[in-house]
C-alpha positions as CSV (number, residue, x, y, z in Angstrom):
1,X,101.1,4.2,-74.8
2,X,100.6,7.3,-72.1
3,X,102.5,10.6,-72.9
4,X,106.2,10.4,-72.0
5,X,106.5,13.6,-69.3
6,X,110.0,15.1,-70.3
7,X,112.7,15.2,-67.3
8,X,112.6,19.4,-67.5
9,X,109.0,19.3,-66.9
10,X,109.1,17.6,-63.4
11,X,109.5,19.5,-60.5
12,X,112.4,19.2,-58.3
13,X,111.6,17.7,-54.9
14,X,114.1,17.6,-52.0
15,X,115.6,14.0,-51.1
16,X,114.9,14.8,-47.6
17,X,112.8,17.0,-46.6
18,X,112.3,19.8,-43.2
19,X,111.5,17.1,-40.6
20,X,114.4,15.1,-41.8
21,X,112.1,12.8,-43.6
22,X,111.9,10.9,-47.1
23,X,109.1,11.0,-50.1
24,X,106.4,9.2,-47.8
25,X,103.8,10.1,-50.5
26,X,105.9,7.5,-53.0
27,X,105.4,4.7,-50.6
28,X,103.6,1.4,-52.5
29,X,103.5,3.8,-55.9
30,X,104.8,2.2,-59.1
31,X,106.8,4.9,-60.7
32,X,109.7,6.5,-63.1
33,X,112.4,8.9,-60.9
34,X,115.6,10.6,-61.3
35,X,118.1,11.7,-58.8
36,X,120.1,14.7,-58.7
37,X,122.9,15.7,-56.5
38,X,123.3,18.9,-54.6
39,X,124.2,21.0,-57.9
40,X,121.2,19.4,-59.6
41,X,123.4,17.3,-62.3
42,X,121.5,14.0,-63.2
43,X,123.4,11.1,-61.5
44,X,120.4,8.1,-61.7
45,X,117.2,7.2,-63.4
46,X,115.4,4.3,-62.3
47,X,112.0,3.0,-61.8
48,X,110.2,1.1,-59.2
49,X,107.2,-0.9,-57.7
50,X,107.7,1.0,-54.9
51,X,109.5,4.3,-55.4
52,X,109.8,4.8,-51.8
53,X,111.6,1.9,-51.0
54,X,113.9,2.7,-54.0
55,X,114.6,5.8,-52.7
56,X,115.5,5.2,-49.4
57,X,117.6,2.2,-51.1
58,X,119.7,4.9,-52.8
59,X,120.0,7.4,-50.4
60,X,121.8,4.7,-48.0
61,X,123.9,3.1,-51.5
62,X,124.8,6.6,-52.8
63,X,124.0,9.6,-49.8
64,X,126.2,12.1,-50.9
65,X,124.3,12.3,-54.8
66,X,121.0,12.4,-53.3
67,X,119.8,15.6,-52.8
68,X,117.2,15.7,-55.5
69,X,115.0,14.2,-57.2
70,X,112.0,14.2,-60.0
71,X,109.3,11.5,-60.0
72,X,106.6,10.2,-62.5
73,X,104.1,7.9,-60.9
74,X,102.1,5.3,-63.4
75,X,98.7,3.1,-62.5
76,X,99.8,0.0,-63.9
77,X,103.5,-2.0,-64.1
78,X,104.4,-1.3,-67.8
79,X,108.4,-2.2,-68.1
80,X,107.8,-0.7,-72.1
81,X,106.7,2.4,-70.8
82,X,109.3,2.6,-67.7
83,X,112.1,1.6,-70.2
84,X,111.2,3.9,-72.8
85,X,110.7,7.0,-70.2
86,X,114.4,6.1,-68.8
87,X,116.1,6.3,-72.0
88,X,114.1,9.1,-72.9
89,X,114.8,10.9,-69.6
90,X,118.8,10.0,-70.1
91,X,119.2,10.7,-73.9
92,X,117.4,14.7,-72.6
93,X,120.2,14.8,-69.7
94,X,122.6,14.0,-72.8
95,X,125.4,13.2,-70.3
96,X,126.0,9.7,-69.4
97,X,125.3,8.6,-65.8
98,X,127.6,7.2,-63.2
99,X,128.0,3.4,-62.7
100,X,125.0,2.1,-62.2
101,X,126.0,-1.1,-59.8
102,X,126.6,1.2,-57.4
103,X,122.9,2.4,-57.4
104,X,121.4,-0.7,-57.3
105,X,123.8,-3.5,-56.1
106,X,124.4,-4.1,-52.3
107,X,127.4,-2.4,-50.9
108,X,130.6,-4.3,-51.2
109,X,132.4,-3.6,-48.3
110,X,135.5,-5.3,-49.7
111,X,135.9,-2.4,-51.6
112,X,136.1,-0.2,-48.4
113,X,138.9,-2.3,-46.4
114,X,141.6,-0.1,-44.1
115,X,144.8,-1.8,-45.3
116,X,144.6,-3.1,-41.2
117,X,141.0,-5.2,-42.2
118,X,142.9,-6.7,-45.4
119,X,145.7,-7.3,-43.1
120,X,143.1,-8.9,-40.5
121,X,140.6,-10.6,-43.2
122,X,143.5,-12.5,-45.3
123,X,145.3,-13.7,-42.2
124,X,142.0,-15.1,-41.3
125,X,142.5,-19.0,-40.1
126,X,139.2,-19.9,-41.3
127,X,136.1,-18.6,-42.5
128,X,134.2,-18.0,-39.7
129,X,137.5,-15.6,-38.6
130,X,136.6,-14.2,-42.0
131,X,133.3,-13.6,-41.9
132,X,133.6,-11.8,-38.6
133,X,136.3,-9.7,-39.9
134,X,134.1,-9.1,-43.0
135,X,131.5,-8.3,-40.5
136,X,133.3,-5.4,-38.7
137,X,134.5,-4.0,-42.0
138,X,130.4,-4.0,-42.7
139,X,129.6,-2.4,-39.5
140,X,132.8,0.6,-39.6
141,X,130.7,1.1,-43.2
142,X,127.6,1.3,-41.9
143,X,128.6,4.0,-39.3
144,X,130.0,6.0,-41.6
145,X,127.2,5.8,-43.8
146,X,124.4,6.9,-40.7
147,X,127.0,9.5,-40.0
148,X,127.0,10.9,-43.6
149,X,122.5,10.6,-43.1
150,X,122.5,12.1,-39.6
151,X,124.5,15.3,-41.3
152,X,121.7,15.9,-43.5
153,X,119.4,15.7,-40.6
154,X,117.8,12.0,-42.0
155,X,115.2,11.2,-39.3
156,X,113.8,7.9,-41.4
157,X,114.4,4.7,-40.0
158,X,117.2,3.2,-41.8
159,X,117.8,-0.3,-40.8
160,X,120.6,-3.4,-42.5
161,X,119.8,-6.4,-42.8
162,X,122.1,-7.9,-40.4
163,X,122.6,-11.4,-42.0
164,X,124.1,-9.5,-45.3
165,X,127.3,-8.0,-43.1
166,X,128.9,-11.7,-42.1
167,X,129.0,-11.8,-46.4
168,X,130.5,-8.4,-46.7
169,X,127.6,-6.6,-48.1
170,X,125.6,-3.5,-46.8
171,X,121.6,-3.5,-47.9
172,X,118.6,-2.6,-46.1
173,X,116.2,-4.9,-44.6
C-alpha cells in the first residue's frame, strides 16, 4: 500500500480561483480531497474518479463551505487506499464532519419550501400541478444558489439537469 500523505501536509488550494475558475488541473484525475470553509475548519473528505467533477458537485450542494481545499491524486482506483486515507484524514481533523447527505445527495428542494410553495404544492389537484410547483420551488433554489456563486466571482459553467427539478431535486448535469 502507497504512503498515506497526512491532511497537514497538503497544501491549501483556493476553491475558486483569480479568473473565477475551479481546479481544472483535477479534471479526469482519480483522487482523495478535503474541503475547508473560509476559516479553514474541515467540513468534507471525499474521494473521486474525477475530482473535478466532485468538486464542482460540492461547490453548487454546499457554496458557502467551499472555500478551500487539499487534494491527493492516485494512478490507480484503489477504494482500500481511498477509504483508509479518509478515515485517516478525519480521525487527524479529530472533529467530526457535517452531514454528509448534504455533500453528496441531490438537493431536496422540499426542504427549502416558502410556507406560500407548501401552500401551492399540497393544494395541488394532481401531480402534474405538483410537479410544476415542485419545479418552481427547484428553480427559486437554483437562483439563489448561482446568486451565492456569482458573489464569489464563479465564472465555471454550472449547469442542472433540468429533468431532476419536476422531482424536486437540484443536481448538475
Amino acid at each position: 500500500m502507497s504512503e498515506i500523505p497526512s491532511l497537514s501536509e497538503l497544501e491549501f488550494l483556493p476553491y475558486v480561483d483569480q479568473a473565477g475558475q475551479l481546479l481544472e488541473q483535477f479534471q479526469g484525475k482519480i483522487g482523495i480531497y478535503a474541503i475547508f470553509d473560509q476559516e479553514k475548519n474541515l467540513k468534507f473528505v471525499g474521494f473521486s474518479r474525477d475530482v473535478f467533477l466532485s468538486l464542482r458537485q460540492h461547490l453548487v450542494r454546499c457554496p458557502r463551505e467551499c472555500y478551500w481545499v487539499k487534494v491527493s491524486l492516485i494512478d490507480r482506483p484503489n477504494r482500500t487506499i481511498l477509504e483508509t486515507t479518509r478515515a485517516a484524514w478525519i480521525e487527524e481533523n479529530g472533529s467530526p464532519l457535517s452531514d454528509e447527505s448534504q455533500w453528496t445527495q441531490p438537493i431536496q428542494v422540499k426542504e427549502f419550501m416558502t410556507a406560500q410553495e407548501r401552500s401551492t404544492f399540497e393544494s395541488a389537484i394532481d401531480e402534474l400541478s405538483q410537479m410544476k410547483a415542485l419545479k418552481n420551488v427547484a428553480r427559486r433554489v437554483e437562483s439563489e444558489i448561482m446568486t451565492q456563486l456569482k458573489a464569489r466571482n464563479v465564472q465555471a459553467e454550472i449547469r442542472f439537469n433540468p429533468k431532476l427539478k419536476e422531482e424536486g431535486l437540484l443536481d448538475l448535469k
